[in-house]
DRENPA-3360 file (N, C-alpha, C; in nm, 2 decimals, always signed):
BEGIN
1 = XXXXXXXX = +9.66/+7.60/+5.83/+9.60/+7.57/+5.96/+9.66/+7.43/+6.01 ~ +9.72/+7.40/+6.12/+9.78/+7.31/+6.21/+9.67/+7.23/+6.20 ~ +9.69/+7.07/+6.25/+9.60/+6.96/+6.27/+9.48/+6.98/+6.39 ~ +9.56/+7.05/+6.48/+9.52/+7.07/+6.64/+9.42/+7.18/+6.65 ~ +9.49/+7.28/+6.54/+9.34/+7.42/+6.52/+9.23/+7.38/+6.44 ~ +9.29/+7.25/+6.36/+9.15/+7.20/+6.24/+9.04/+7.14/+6.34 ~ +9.12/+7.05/+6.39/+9.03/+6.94/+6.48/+8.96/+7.03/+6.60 ~ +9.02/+7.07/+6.65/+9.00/+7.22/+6.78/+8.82/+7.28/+6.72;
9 = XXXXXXXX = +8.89/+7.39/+6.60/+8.74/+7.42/+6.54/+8.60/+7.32/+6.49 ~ +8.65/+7.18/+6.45/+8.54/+7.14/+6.40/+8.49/+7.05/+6.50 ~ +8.57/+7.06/+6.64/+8.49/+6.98/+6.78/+8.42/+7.14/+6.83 ~ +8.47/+7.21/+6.83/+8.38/+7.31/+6.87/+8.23/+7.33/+6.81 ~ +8.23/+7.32/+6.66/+8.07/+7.33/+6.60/+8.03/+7.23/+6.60 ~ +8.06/+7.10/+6.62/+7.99/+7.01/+6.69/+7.94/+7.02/+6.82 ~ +8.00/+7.04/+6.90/+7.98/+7.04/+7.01/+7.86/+7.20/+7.02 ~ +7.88/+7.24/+6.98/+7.78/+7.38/+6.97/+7.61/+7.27/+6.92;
17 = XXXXXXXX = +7.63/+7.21/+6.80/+7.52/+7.17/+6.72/+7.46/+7.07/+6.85 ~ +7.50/+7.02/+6.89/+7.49/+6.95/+6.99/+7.42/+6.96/+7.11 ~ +7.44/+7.08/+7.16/+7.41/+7.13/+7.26/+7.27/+7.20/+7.26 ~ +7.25/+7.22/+7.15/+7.08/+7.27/+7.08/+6.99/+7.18/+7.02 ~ +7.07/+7.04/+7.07/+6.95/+6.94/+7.00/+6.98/+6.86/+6.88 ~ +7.08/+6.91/+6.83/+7.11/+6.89/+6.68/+7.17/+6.81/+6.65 ~ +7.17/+6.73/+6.52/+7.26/+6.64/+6.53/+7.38/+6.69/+6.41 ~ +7.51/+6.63/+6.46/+7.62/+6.65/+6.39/+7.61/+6.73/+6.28;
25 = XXXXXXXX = +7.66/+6.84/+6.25/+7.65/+6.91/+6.11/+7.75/+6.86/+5.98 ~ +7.84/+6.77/+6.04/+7.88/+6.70/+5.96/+7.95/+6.55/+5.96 ~ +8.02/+6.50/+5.93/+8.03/+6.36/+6.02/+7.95/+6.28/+5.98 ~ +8.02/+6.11/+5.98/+7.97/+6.00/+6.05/+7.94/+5.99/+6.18 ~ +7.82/+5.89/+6.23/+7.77/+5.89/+6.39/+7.65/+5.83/+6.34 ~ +7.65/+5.73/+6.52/+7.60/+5.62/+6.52/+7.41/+5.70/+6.55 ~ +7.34/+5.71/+6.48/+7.21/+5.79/+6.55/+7.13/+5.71/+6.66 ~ +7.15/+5.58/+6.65/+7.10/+5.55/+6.82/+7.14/+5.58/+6.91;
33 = XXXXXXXX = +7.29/+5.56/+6.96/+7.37/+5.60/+7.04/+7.39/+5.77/+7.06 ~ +7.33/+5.86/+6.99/+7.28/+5.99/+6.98/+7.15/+5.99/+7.05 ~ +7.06/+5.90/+6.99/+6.92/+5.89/+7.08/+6.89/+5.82/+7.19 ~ +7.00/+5.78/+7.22/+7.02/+5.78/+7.36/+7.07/+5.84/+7.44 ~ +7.16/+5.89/+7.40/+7.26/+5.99/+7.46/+7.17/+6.13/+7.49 ~ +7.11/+6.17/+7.40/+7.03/+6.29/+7.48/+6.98/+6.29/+7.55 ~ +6.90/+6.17/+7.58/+6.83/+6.18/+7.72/+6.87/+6.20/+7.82 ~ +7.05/+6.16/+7.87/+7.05/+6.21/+7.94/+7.16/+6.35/+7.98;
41 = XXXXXXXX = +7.13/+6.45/+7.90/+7.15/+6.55/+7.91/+7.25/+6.64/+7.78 ~ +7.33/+6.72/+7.85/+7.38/+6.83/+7.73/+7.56/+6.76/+7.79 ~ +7.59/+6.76/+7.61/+7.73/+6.65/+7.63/+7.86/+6.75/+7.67 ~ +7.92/+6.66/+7.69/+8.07/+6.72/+7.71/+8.19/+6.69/+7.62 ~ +8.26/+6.78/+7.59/+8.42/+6.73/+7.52/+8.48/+6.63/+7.54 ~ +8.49/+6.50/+7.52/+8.57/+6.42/+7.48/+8.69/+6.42/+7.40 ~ +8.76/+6.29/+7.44/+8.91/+6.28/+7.35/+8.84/+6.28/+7.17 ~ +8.98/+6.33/+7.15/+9.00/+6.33/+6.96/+9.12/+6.21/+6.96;
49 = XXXXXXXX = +9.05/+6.16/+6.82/+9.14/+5.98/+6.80/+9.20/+6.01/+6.65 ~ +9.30/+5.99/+6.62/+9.36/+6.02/+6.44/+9.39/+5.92/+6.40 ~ +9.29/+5.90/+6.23/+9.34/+5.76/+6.15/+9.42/+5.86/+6.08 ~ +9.51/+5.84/+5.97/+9.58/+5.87/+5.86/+9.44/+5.94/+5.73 ~ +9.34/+5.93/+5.74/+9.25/+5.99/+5.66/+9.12/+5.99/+5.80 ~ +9.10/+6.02/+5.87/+9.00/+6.07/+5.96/+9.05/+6.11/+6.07 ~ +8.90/+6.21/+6.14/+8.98/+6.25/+6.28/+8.81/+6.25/+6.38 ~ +8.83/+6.15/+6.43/+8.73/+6.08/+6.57/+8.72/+6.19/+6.69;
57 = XXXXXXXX = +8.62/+6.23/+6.68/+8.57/+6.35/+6.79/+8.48/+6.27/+6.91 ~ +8.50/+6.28/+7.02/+8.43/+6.19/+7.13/+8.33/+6.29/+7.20 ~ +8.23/+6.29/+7.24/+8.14/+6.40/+7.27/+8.08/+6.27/+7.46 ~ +8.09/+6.29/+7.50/+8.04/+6.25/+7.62/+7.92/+6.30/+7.70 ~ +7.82/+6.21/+7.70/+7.70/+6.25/+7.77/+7.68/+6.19/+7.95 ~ +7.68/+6.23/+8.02/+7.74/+6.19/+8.18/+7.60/+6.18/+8.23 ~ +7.58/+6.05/+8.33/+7.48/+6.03/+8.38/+7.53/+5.96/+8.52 ~ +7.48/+6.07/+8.62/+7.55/+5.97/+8.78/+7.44/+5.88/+8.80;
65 = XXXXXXXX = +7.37/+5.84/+8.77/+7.24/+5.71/+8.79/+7.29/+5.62/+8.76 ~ +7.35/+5.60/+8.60/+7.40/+5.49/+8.50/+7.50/+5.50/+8.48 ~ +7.59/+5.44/+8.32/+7.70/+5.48/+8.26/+7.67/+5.61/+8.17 ~ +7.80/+5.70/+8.17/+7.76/+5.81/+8.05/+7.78/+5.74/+7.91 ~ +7.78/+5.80/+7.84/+7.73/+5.73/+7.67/+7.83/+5.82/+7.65 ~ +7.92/+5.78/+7.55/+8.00/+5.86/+7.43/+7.96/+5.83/+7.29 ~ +7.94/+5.94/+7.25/+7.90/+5.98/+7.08/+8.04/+5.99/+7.02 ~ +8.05/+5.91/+6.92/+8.17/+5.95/+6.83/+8.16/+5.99/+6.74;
73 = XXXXXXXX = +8.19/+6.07/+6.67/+8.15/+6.16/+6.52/+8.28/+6.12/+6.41 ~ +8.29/+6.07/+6.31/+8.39/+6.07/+6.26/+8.40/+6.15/+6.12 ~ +8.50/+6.26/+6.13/+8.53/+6.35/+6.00/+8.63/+6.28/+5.94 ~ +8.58/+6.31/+5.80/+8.67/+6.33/+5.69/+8.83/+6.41/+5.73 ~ +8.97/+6.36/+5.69/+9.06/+6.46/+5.71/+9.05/+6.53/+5.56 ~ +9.10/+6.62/+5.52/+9.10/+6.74/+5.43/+9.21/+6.68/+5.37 ~ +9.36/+6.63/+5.44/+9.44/+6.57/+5.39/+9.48/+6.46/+5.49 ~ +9.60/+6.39/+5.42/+9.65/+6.26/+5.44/+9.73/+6.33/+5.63;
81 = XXXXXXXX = +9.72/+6.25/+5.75/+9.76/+6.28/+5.86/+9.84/+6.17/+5.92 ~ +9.98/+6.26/+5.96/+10.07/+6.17/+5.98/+10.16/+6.20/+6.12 ~ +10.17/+6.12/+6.13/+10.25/+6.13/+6.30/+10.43/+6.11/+6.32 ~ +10.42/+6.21/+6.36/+10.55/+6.27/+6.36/+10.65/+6.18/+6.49 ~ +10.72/+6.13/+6.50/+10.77/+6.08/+6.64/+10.91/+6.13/+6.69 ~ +10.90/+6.11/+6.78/+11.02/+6.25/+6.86/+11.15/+6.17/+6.77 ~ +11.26/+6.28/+6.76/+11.35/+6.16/+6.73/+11.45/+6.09/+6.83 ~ +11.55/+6.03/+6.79/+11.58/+5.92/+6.89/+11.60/+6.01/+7.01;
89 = XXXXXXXX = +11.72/+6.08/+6.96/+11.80/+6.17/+7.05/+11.74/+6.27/+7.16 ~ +11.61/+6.31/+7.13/+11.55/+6.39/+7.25/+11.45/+6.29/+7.33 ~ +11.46/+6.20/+7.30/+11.38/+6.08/+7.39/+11.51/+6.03/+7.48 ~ +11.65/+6.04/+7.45/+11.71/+5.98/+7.53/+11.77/+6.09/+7.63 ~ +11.70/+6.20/+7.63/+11.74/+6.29/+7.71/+11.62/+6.33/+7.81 ~ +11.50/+6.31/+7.78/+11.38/+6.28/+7.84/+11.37/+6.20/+7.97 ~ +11.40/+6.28/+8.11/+11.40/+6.18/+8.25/+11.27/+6.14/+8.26 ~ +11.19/+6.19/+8.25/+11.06/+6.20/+8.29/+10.95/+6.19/+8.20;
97 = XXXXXXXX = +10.89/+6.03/+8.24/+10.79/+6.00/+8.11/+10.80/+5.97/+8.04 ~ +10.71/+5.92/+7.89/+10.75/+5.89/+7.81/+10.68/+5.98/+7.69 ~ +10.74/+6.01/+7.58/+10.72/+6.10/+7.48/+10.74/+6.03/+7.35 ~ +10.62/+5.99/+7.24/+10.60/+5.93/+7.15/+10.62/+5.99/+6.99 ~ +10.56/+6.09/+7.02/+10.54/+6.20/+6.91/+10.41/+6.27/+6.89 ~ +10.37/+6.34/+6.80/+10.21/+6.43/+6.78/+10.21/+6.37/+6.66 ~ +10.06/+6.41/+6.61/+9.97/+6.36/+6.48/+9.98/+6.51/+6.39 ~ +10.03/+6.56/+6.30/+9.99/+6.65/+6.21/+9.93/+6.61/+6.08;
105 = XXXXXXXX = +9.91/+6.71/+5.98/+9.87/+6.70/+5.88/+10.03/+6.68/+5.79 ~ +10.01/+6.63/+5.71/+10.14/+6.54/+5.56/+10.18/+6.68/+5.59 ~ +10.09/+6.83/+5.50/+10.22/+6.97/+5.49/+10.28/+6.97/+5.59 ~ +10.22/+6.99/+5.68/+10.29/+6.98/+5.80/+10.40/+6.97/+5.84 ~ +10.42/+6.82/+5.84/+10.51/+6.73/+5.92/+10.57/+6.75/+5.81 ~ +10.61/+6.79/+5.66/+10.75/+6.80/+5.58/+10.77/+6.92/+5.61 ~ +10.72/+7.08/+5.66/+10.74/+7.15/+5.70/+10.86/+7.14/+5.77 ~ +10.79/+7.07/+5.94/+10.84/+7.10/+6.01/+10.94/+6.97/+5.99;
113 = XXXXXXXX = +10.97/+6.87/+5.90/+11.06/+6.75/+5.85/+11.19/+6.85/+5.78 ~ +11.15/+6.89/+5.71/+11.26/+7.03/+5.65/+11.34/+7.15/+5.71 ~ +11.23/+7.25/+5.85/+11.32/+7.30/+5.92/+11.41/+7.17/+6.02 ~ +11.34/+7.07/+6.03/+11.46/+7.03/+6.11/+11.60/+6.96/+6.05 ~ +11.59/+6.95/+5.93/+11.68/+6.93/+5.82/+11.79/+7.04/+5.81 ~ +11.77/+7.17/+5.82/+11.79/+7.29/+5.81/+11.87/+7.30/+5.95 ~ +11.81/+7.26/+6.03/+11.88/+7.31/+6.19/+12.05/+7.17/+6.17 ~ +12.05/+7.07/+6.08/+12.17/+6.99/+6.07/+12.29/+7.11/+6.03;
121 = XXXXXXXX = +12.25/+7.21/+5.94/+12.39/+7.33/+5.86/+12.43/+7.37/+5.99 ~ +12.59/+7.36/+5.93/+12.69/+7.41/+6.08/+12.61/+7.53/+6.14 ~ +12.56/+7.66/+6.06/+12.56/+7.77/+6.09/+12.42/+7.76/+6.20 ~ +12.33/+7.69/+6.13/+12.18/+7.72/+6.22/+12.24/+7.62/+6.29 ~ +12.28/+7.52/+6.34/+12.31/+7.43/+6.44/+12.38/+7.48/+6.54 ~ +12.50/+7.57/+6.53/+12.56/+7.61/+6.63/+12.51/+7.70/+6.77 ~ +12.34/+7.75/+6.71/+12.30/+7.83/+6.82/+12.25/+7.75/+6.93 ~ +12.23/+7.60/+6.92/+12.22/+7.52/+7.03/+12.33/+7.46/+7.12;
129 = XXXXXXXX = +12.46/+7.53/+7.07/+12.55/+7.45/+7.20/+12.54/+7.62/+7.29 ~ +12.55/+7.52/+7.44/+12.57/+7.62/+7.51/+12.49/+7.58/+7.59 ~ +12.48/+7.72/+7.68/+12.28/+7.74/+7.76/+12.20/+7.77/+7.71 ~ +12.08/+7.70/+7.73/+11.97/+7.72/+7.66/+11.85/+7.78/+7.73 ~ +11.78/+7.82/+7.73/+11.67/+7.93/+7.79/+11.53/+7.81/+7.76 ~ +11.46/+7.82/+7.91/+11.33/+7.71/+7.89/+11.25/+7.73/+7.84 ~ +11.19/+7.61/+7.76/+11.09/+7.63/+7.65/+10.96/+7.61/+7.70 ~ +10.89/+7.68/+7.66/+10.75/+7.70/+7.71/+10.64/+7.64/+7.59;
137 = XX = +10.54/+7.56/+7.62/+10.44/+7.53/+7.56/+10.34/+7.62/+7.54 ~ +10.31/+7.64/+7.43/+10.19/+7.73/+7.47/+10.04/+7.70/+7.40;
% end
């Protein structure tokens, strides 16, 4: 499982636990700032923050009267999480913006650190000269 489907599913059952009253099913979190936050209402998705061993879920509770309150929950990572950064060469081809890198998990990033090792052999390297067909995010 990717860093993004780990983190993805365990902001989802929070945010589920949440929504019924509940507090965090698992996780660090601040419980005042929870008992405040419910009052005023049912939270929303917030950003996800990555240490190297944790991954910071933001849960946001919205009040147009006041300020909204953000709950932060912090999980345990399962493994060591590391951030991958673009390398030189596709950053200097980048007109538009700027592009730093993504956060995976350690397997991960030697995974994907090894196929790109692999794409250096003349044979798998040569399918990129030429035209290239646009890549789609999905």
């Amino acid at each position: 499982m990717t860093l993004n489907a780990y983190a993805a599913q365990k902001r989802l059952v929070l945010l589920e636990a949440l929504k019924q009253g509940l507090p965090p099913s698992e996780g660090e979190f601040d419980a005042a700032i929870l008992s405040e936050a419910r009052v005023k209402g049912d939270p929303q998705m917030g950003s996800t923050r990555y240490e190297d061993h944790a991954i910071y879920c933001e849960f946001i509770y919205p009040d147009p009267k006041t300020t909204a309150t953000i709950l932060t929950v912090k999980l345990d990572s399962p493994e060591r999480i590391v951030f991958l950064p673009v390398p030189e060469w596709v950053v200097e081809n980048i007109w538009q913006g700027d592009i730093t890198g993504t956060f995976h998990f350690e397997s991960e990033a030697r995974r994907l650190y090894e196929a790109l090792g692999l794409e250096l052999e003349s044979g798998a390297n040569q399918k990129w000269f030429g035209p290239q067909m646009a890549k789609r995010r999905e």
